[in-house]
C-alpha positions in Angstrom: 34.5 52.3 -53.1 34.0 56.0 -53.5 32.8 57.3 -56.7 35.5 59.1 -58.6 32.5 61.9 -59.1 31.8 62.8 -55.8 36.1 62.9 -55.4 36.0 65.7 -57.6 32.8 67.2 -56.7 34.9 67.6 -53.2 37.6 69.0 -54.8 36.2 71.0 -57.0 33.9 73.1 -54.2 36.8 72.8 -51.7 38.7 74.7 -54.1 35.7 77.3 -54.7 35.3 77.7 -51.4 39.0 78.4 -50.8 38.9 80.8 -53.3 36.0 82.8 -52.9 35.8 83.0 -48.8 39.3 81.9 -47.8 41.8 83.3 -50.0 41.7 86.9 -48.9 41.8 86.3 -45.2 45.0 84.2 -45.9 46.6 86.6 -47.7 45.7 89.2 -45.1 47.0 86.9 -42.5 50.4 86.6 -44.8 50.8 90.3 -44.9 50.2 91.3 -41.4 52.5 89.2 -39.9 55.3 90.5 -42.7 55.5 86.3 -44.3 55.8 87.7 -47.3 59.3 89.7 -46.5 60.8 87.1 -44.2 64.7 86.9 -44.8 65.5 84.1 -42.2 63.8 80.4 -42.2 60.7 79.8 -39.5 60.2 77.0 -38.3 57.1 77.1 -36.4 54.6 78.0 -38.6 52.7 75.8 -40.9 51.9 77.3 -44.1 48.5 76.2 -44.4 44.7 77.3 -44.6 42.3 75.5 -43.1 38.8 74.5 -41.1 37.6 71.4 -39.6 33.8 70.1 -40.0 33.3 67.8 -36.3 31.3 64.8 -37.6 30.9 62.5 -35.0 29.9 62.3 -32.3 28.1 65.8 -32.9 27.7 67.2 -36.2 29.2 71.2 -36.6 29.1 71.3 -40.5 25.8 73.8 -39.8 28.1 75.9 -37.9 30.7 76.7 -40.4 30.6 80.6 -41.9 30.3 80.5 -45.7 30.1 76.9 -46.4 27.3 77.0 -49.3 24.3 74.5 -49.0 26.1 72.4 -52.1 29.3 71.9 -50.4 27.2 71.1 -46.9 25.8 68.3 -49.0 28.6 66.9 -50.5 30.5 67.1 -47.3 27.9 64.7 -45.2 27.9 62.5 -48.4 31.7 62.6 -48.4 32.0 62.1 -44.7 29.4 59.2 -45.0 31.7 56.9 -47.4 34.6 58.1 -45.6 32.8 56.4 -42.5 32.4 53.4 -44.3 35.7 53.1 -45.6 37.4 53.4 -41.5 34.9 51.0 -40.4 35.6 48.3 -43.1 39.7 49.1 -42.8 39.3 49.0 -38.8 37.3 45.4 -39.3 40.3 44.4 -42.1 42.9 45.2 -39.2 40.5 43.0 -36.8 41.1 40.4 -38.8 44.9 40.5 -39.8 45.2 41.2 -36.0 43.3 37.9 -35.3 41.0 40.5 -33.1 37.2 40.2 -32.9 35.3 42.2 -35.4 34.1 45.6 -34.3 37.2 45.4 -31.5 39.1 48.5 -32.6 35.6 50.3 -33.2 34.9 49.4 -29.5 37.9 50.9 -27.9 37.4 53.7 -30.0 33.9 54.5 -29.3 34.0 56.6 -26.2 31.3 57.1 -24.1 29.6 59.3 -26.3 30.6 57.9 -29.5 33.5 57.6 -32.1 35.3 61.3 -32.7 35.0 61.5 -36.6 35.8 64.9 -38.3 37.0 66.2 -41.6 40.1 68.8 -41.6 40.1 70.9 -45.1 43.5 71.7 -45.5 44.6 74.3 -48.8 48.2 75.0 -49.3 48.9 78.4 -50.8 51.4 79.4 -53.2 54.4 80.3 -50.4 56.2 83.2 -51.5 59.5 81.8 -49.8 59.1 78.2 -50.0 63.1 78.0 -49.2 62.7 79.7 -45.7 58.6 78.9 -44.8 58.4 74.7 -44.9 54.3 73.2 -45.9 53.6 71.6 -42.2 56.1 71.2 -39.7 57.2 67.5 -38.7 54.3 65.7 -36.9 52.7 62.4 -36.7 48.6 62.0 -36.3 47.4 61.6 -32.9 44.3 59.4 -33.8 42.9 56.4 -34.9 43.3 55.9 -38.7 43.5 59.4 -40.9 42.3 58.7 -44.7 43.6 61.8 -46.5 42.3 62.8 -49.8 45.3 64.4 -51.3 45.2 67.0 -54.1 46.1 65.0 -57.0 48.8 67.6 -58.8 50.3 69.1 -55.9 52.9 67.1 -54.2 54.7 67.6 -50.4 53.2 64.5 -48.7 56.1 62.9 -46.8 56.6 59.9 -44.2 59.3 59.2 -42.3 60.4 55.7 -42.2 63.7 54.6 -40.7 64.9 58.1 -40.2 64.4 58.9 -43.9 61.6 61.2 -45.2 60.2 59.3 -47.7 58.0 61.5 -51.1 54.4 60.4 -51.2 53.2 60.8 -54.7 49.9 62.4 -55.5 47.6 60.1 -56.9 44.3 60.8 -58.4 41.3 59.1 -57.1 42.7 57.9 -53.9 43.0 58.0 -50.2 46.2 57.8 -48.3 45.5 55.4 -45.2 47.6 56.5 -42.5 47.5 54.6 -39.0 47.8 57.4 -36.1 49.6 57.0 -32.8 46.9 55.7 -30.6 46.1 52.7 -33.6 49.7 52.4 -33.9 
């Protein structure tokens, strides 16, 4: 249910916004810590670039450094059909779960709200992709995580029966993934 314009309008200014107020510091980051000359694997370090706009229950998109007033927009738009999209999956798993509609809503509502945020994630070029891994091993500690994956860069994995399992890139879509406290 989300238009395949506004799914590149996100990508495209995420990937803008990278470039032109991210990049360096990244790089920076990279070279004072000597990741760029590391002759032994590390394995605690996630090779990522990123910052998180808080939705729900209180709005921080306002609060971000260098977000330009185009990308602010499309981000509340883009956070708005996310929204929908939970909601009507959380009402779907209602019903396949023969639970009242609204129930997992409920529970996850809080007492000032639902907790509904946006993590921008941009993965860099590594320049030793043998010894630095993506993301370290994790599972989501949340309710249900829709993740808009970059459509030509692969890595997404899942781990099912021990096995970690390639999640292709797909353009247009949203990887549902249930988090621990759903699951």
């Amino acid at each position: 249910g989300i238009s395949h314009e506004l799914m590149d309008t996100v990508e495209r200014l995420t990937k803008e916004h990278y470039r032109k107020c991210m990049e360096q510091r990244f790089k920076e980051m990279v070279a004072s810590k000597g990741l760029d000359v590391v002759q032994s694997e590390i394995k605690d370090l996630d090779w990522e670039s990123t910052f998180f706009l808080r939705h729900l229950p209180v709005s921080n998109i306002s609060e971000i450094p260098d977000l330009g007033d185009d990308y602010r927009k499309v981000m509340k738009e883009f956070a708005a059909e996310l929204e929908k999209l939970a909601e009507h999956l959380l009402d779907l798993l209602c019903e396949n779960l023969g639970l009242e509609k609204g129930h997992i809503k409920n529970v996850f509502h809080g007492s000032k709200g639902p907790n509904f945020g946006t993590k921008v994630s941009n993965y860099p070029p590594c320049p030793k992709p043998d010894l630095i891994k993506g993301l370290r091993a994790h599972t989501d500690a949340g309710g249900i995580i829709l993740l808009f994956q970059d459509d030509k860069v692969s890595g997404l994995q899942l781990l099912k029966d021990g096995q970690w399992i390639d999640v292709p890139p797909m353009r247009h879509s949203i990887v549902i993934n249930l988090g621990d406290q759903l699951e």
